[in-house]
N, C-alpha and C positions, 0 to 999 in steps of 0.2 A: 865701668868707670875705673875700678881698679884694677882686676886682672885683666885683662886685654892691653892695657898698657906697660903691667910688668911682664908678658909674656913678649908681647913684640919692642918694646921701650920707646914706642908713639902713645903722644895722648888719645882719648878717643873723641872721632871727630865729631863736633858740637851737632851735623844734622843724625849721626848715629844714638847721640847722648836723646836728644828732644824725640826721636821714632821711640828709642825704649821707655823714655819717662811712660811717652805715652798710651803706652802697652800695660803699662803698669800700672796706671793712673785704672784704666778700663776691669784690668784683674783685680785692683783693690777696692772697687766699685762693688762688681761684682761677688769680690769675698763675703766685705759688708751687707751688700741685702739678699744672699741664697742661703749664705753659712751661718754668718752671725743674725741675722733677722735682729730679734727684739732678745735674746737669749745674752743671759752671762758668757755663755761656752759655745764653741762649734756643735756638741751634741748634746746643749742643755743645761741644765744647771752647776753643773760639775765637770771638774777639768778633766781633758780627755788625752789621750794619746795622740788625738785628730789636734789640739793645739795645741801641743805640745812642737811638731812637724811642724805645723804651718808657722810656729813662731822662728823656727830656727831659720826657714826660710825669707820670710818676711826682714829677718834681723839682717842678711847678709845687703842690701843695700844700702843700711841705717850703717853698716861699719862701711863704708865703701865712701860714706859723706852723706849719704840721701835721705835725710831722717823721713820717712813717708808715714809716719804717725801725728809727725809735727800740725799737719792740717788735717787732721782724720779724727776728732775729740772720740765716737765710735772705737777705732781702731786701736786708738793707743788707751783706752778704758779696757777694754779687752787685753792688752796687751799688761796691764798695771796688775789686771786680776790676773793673769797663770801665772807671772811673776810673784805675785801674793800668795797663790796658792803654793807654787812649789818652792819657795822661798827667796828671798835675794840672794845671799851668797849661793846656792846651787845653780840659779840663774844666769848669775855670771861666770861661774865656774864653765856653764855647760855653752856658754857664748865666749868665752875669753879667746879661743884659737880665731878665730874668726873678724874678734873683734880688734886682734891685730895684726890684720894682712895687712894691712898700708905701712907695718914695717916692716917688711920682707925685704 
């Protein structure tokens, strides 16, 4: 949604936008009941290195517009705790590049 557009300078086209939501939709599905089960963490009770990864990934659609935690209460409770754990400002420190490609 963002970069495909600033590389070619076409928006992207709404059936390519609706095939990846819904890719995404299937892999955040699936993160929530393989990884995160019923666990604070990816491996457990304590923050891992494993979400630590998965969050930076997760966050690059949330800067792009696509907040995909917004309807995931699961997802973005996960999401509250490594930011809890490893604090807010280091959090956003360590998301800040990212979090402003839509000003490129």
């Amino acid at each position: 949604q963002v970069m495909l557009p600033l590389l070619t300078g076409q928006p992207l086209p709404p059936e390519k936008l609706e095939f990846v939501t819904e890719d995404l939709n299937v892999a955040l599905k699936q993160f929530e009941e393989k990884f995160l089960q019923d666990k604070p963490f990816i491996a457990g009770s304590e923050v891992s290195l494993a979400d630590l990864v998965a969050l930076v990934e997760l966050m690059q659609p949330v800067c792009a517009g696509y907040d995909l935690f917004e309807e995931r209460p699961k997802l973005r409770e996960w999401r509250r705790r490594v930011e809890e754990a490893v604090g807010k400002e280091l959090f956003q420190e360590a998301h800040q590049d990212i979090m402003n490609v839509k000003n490129f």
